[in-house]
Structures are given as structure tokens and as C-alpha cells.
Backbone as CSV, one residue per row, in Angstrom:
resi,resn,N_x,N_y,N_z,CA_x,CA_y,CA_z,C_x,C_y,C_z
1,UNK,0.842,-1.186,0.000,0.000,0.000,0.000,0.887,1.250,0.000
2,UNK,0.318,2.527,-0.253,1.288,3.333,-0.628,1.204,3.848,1.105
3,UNK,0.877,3.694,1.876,0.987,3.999,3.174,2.632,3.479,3.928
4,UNK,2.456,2.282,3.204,3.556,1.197,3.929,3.363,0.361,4.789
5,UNK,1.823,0.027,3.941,1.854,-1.171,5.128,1.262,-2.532,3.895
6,UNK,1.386,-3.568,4.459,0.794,-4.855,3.673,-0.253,-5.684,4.206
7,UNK,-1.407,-5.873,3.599,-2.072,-7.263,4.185,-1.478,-8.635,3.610
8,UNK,-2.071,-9.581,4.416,-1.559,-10.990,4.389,-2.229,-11.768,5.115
9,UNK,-2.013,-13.143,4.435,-3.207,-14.070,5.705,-2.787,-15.051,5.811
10,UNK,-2.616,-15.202,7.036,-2.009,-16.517,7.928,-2.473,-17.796,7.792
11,UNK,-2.223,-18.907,6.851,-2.966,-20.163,6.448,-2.183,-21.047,6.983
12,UNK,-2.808,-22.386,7.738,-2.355,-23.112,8.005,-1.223,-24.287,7.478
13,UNK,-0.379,-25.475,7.899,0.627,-25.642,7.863,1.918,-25.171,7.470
14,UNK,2.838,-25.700,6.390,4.157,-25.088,6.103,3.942,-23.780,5.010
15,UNK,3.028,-22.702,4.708,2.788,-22.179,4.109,3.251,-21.008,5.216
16,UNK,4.033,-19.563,3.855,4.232,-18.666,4.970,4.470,-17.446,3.657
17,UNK,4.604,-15.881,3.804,4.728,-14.957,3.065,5.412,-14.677,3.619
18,UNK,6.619,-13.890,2.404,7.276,-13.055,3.171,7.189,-11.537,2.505
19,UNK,7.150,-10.583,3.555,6.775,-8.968,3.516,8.297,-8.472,3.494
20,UNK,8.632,-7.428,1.907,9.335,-6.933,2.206,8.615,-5.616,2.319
21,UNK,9.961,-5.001,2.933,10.161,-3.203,3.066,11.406,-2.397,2.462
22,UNK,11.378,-1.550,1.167,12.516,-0.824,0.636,12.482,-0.127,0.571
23,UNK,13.453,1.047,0.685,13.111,2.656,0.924,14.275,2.597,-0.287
24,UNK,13.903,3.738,-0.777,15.042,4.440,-1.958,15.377,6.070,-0.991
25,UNK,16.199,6.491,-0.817,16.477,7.936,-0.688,17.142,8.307,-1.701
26,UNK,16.132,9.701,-2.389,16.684,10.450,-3.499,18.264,11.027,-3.568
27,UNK,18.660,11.421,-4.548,19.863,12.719,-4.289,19.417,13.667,-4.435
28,UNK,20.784,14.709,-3.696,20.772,15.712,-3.571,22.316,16.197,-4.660
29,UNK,21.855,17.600,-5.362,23.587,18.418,-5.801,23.250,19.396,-4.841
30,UNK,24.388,20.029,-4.634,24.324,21.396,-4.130,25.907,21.787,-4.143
31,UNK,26.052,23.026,-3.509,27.077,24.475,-3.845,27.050,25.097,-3.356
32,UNK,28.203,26.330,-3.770,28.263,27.532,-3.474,29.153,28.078,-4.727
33,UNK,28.538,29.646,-4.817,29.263,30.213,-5.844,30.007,31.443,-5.095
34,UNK,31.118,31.480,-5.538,32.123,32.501,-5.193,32.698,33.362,-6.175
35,UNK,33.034,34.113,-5.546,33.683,35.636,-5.941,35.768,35.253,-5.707
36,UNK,36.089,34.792,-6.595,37.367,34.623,-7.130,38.371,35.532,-7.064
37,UNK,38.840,36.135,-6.501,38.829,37.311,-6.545,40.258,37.259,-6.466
38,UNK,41.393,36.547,-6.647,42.461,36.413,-6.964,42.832,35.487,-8.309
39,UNK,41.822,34.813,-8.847,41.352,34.186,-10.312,42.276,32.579,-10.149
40,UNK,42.461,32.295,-8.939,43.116,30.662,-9.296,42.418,29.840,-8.834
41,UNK,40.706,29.625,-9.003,39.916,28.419,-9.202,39.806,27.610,-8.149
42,UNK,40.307,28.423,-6.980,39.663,27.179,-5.964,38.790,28.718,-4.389
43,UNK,38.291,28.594,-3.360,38.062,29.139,-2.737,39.018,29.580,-1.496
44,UNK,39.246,30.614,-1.331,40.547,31.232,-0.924,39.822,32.118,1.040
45,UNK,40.405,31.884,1.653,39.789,32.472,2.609,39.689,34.210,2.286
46,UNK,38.110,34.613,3.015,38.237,35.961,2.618,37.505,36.257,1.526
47,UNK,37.480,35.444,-0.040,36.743,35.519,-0.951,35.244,35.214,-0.766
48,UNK,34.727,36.712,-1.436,32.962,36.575,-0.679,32.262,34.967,-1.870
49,UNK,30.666,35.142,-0.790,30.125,34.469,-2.144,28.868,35.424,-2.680
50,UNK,28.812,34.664,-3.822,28.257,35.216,-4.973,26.385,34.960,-4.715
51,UNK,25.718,36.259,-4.456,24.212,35.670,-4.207,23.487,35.821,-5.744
52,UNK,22.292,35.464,-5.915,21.757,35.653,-6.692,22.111,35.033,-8.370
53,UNK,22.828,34.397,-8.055,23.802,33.794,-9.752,22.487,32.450,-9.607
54,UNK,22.277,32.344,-11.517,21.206,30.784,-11.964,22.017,30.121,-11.746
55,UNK,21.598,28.923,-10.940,21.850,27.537,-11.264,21.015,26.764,-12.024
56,UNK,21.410,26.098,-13.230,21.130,24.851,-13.822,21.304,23.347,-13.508
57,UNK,20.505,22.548,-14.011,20.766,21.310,-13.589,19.615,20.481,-14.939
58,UNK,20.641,19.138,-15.471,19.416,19.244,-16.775,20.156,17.224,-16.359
59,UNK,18.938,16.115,-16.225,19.967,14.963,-16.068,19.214,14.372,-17.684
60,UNK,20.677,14.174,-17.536,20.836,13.578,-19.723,20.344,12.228,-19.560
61,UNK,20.361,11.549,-18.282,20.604,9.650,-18.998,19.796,9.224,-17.497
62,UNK,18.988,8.328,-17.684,18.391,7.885,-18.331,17.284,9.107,-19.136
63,UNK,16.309,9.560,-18.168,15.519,10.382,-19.216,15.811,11.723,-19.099
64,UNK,14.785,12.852,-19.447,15.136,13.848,-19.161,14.105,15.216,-18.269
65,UNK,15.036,15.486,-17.313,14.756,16.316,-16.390,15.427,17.485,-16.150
66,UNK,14.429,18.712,-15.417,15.828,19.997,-15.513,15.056,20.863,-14.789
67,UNK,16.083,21.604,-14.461,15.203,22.689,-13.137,16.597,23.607,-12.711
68,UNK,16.359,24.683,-11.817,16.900,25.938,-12.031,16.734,26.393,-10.483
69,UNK,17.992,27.355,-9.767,17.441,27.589,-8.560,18.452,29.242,-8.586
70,UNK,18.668,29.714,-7.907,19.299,30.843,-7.466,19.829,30.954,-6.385
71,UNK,21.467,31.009,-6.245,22.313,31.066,-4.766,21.705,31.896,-4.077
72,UNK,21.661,32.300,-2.672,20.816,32.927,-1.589,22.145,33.606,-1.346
73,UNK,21.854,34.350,-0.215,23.017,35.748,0.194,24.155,34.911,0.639
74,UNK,24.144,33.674,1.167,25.816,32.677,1.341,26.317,32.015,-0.151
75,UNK,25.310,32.349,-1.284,26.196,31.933,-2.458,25.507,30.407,-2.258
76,UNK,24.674,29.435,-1.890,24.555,28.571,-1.828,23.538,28.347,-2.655
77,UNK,23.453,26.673,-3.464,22.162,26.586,-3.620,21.676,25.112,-3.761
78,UNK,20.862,24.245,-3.529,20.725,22.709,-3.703,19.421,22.637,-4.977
79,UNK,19.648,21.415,-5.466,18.402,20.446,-5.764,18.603,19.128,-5.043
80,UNK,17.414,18.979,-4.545,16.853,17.853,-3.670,15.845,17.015,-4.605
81,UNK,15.927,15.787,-3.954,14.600,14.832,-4.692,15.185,14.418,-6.124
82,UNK,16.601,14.915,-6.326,16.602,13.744,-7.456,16.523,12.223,-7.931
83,UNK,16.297,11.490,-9.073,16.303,10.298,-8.922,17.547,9.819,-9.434
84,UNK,17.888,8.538,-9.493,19.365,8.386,-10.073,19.265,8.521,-11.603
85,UNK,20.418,9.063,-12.083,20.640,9.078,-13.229,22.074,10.090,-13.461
86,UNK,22.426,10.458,-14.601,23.218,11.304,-14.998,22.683,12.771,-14.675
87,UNK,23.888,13.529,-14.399,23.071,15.120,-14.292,24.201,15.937,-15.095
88,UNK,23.774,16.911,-15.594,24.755,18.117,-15.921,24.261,19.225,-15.238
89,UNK,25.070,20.111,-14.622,25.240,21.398,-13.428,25.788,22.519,-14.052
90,UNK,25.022,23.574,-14.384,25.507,24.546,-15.104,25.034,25.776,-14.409
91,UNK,26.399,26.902,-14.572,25.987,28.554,-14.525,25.758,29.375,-14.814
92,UNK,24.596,30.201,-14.667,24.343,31.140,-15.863,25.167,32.392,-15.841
93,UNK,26.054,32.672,-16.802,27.437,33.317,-16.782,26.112,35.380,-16.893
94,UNK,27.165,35.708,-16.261,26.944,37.477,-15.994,28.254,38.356,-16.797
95,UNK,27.384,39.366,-17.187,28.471,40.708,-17.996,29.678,40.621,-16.831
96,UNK,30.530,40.842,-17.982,31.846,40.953,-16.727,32.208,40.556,-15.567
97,UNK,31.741,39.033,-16.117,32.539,38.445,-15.390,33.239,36.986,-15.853
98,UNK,34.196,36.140,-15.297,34.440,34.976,-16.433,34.859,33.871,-15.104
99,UNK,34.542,32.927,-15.778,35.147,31.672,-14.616,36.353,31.143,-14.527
100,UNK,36.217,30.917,-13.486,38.155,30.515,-13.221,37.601,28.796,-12.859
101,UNK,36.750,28.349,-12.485,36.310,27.081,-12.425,35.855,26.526,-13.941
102,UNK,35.531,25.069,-13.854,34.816,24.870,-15.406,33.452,25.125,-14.940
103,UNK,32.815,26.035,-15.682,30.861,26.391,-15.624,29.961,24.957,-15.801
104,UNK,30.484,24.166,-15.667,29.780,23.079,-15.792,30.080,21.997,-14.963
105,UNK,29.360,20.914,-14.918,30.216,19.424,-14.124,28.904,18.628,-15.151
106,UNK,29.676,17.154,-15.004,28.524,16.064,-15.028,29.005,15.470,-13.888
107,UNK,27.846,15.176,-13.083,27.599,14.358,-11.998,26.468,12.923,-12.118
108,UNK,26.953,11.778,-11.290,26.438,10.756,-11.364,25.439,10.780,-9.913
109,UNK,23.918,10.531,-10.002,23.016,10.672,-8.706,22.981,8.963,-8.337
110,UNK,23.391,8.270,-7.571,22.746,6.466,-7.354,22.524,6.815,-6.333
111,UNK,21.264,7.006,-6.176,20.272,6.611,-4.523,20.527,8.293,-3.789
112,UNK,21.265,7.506,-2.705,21.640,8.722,-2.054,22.638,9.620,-2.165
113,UNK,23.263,9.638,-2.985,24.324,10.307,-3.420,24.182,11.527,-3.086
114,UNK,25.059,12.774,-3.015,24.812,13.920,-2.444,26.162,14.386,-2.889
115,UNK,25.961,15.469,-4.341,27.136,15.444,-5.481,27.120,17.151,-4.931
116,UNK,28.361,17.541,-4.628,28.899,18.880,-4.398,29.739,19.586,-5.569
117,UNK,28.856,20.808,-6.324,29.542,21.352,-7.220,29.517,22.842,-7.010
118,UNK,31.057,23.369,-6.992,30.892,24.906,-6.794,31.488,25.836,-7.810
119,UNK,31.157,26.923,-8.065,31.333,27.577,-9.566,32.309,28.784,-8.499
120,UNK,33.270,29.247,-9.491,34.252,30.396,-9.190,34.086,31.378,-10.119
121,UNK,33.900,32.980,-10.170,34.141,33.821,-11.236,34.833,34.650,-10.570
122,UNK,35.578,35.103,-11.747,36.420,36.545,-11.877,35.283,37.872,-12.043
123,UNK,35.926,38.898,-11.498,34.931,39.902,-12.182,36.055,40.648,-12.696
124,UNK,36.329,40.568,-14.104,36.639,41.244,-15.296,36.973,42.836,-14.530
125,UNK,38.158,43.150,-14.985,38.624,44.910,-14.522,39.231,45.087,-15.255
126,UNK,39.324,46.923,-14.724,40.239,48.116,-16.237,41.411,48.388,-15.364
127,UNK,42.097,49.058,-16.014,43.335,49.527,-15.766,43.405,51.354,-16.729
128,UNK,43.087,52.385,-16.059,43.074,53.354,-17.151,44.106,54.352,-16.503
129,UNK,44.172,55.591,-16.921,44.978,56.403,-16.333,44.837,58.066,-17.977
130,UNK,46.063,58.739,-17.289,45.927,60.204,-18.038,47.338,59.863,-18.609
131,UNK,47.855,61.156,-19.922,48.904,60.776,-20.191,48.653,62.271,-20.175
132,UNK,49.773,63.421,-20.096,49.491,64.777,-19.621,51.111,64.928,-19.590
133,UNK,51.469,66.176,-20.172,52.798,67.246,-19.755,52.546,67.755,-18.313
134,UNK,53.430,67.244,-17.571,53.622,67.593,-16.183,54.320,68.894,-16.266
135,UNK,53.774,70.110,-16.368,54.277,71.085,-16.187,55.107,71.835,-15.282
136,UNK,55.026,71.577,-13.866,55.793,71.921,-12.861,56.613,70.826,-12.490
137,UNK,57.283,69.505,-13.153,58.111,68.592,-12.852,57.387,67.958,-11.910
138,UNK,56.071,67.790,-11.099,56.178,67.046,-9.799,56.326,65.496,-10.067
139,UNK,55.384,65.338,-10.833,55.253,63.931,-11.458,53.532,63.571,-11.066
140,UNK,53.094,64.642,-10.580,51.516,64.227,-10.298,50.386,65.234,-11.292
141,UNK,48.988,64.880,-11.497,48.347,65.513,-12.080,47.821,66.299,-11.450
142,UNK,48.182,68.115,-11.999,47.469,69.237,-11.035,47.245,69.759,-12.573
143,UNK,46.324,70.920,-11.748,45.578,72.255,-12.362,47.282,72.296,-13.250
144,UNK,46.683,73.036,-14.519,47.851,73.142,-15.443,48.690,72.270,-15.733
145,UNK,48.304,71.750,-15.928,49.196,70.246,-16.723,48.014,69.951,-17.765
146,UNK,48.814,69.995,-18.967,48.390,69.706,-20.334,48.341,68.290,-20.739
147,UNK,46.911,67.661,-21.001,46.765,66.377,-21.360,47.391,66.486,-22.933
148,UNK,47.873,65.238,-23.095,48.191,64.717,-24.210,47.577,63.785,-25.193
149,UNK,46.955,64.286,-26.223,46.238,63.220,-27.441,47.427,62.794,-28.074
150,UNK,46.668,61.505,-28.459,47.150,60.624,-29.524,48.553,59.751,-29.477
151,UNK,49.006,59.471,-28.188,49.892,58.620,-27.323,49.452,57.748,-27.382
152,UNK,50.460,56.291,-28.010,50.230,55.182,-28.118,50.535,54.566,-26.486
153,UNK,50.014,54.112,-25.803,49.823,53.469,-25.056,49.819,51.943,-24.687
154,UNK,51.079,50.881,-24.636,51.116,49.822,-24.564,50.502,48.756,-23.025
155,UNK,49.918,47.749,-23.247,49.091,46.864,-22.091,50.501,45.614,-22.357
156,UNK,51.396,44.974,-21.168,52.019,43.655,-21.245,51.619,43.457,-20.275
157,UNK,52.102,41.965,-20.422,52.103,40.972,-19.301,53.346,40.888,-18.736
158,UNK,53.699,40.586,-17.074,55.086,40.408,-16.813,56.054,39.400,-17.596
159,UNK,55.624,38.924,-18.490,56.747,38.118,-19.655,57.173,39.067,-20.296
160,UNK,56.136,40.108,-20.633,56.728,41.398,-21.382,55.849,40.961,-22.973
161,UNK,55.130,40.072,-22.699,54.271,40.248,-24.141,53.155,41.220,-23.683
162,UNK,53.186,41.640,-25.057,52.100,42.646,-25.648,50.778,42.054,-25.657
163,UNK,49.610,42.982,-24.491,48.401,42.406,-24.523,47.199,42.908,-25.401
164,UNK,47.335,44.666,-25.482,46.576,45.509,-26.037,47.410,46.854,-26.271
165,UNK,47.213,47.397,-27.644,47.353,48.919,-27.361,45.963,49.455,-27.403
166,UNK,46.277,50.862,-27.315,45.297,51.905,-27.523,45.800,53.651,-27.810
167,UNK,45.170,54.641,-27.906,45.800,55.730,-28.285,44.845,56.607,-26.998
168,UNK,45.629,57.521,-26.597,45.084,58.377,-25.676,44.009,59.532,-26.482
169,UNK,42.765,59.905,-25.833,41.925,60.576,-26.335,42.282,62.138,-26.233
170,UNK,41.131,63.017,-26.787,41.493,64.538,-26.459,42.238,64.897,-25.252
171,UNK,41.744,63.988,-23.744,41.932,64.521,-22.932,43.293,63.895,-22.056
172,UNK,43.665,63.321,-23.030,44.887,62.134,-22.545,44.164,60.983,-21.945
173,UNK,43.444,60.624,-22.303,42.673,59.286,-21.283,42.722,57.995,-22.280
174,UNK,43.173,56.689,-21.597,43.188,55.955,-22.071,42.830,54.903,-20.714
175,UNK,42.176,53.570,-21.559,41.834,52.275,-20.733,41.848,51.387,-21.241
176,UNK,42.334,50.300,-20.226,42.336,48.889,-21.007,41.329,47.942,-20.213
177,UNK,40.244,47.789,-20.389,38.751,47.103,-19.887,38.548,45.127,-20.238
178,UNK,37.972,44.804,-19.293,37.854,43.254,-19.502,39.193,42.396,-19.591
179,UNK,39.836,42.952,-18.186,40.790,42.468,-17.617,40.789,41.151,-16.706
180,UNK,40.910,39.974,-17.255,41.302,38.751,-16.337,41.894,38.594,-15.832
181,UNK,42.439,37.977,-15.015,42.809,37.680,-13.365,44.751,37.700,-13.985
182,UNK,45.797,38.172,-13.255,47.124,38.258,-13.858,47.832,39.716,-13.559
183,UNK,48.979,39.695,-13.838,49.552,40.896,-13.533,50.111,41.560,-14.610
């Protein structure tokens, strides 16, 4: 019965039933998403987490199922009640920002399994500044100091390769935007 219970009837001599009882407990995935914030893919003390980021979850094998939740203000988030099968765990990626983890996993659910997957992003930064005739030698930008147009402006990496140029505007301003994790 779907209660959990069985009838049966007690008949005389070597005659006898036997009652089973099996429980299945579903799986569970769950996480946390973090704020990377030094970009090397694992969780670093100090690094916040990330609220409000989609979680996906879609299981490929045997059939198919899929559902969606949103980390809470600790960056956390579960699906419960799965049945066994294959799952894929995905993040729904945000402007400016990029992962230092892989945005995905496949995970295997048998019974009770309880599969832990956590997503890492970078948040993408600039680097800008003025290029200007320092008029009084100080070496800082004051009143009267003449910006400089049209200064080529080089972006490396500490190998010393070349990442980006750009040319400084009317006002001497230049930036280099959608900066990944590196020096």
C-alpha cells in the first residue's frame, strides 16, 4: 500500500509470506558560488560568495529532467529529490565576469548520493589612467598640466608580451577594460 503497510493471511501448515520493506532515498547536488577574486579556481579564505547567480541542472541519462534555482546571500544553492541518473550542473554566466572554475560538471546521482559542485568567477577589470605634460616637474596631475592626445599606449604581461594597445583621447585618457585575473 502506498501507506507502507501490507495485508496478508495466515494459512495453516508449512505455508508462509514473506513482507518486504525498501526505501530508496533520493539525491541531492548542491554548492556555493564565489567571488574569485584572486582568479586561481579554488576558494581562498576571505573571498565573498556570490548571491543571486542561476543555477542549472538538466539529467541527460536515463531520461530527461531539468530545473533551475538561485544562490541565496551565502552563495549557496541545492536540488533535492533527485532520482538516479546522470546530471549536468551549469551557470548562468553574468556581464563581466568569467570563470576561473569549469561552468559546468557532469555528476552521477545512485540513490543517495549527495554530489557537491561549486562555480568560481572573476569579475573582469580596467586599468586606465591620463597621459598629460607635467608642467611643474612634480610627477603628479594638477591644475595646469596639459593632457596629451594621440599617445600610443602599450598593455604587457610580466613576460613582457604585448596584450593591447590603444591611443590616448582629447583629454589624454586611455583604458584597457575586460581584464582577467594576472599581472
Amino acid at each position: 500500500h502506498e501507506d507502507g503497510s501490507a495485508d496478508f493471511t495466515v494459512l495453516g501448515g508449512d505455508q508462509f509470506q514473506v513482507i518486504e520493506f525498501g526505501n530508496f532515498k533520493l539525491g541531492k547536488i548542491f554548492g556555493w558560488k564565489w567571488n574569485d577574486l584572486n582568479g586561481n579556481g579554488v576558494w581562498d579564505e576571505g573571498e565573498p560568495a556570490l548571491s543571486g547567480w542561476k543555477i542549472w541542472f538538466e539529467c541527460v541519462d536515463p531520461y530527461y529532467l531539468t530545473g533551475w534555482t538561485v544562490t541565496n546571500e551565502d552563495g549557496y544553492y541545492e536540488f533535492t529529490g533527485l532520482p538516479s541518473g546522470t546530471y549536468v550542473v551549469w551557470e548562468v554566466g553574468q556581464a563581466d565576469w568569467i570563470p576561473t572554475s569549469s561552468p559546468e560538471a557532469e555528476v552521477d546521482i545512485i540513490g543517495h548520493t549527495e554530489a557537491r559542485v561549486d562555480f568560481f568567477n572573476f569579475k573582469l577589470g580596467c586599468v586606465w589612467g591620463y597621459k598629460y605634460e607635467d608642467m611643474n616637474g612634480d610627477g603628479m596631475l594638477d591644475d595646469g598640466d596639459l593632457p596629451l592626445a594621440g599617445w600610443t599606449v602599450g598593455l604587457f604581461d610580466v613576460t613582457g608580451r604585448l596584450i593591447a594597445m590603444t591611443i590616448t583621447d582629447g583629454d589624454g585618457y586611455y583604458s584597457f577594460c575586460s581584464l582577467g585575473p594576472g599581472t
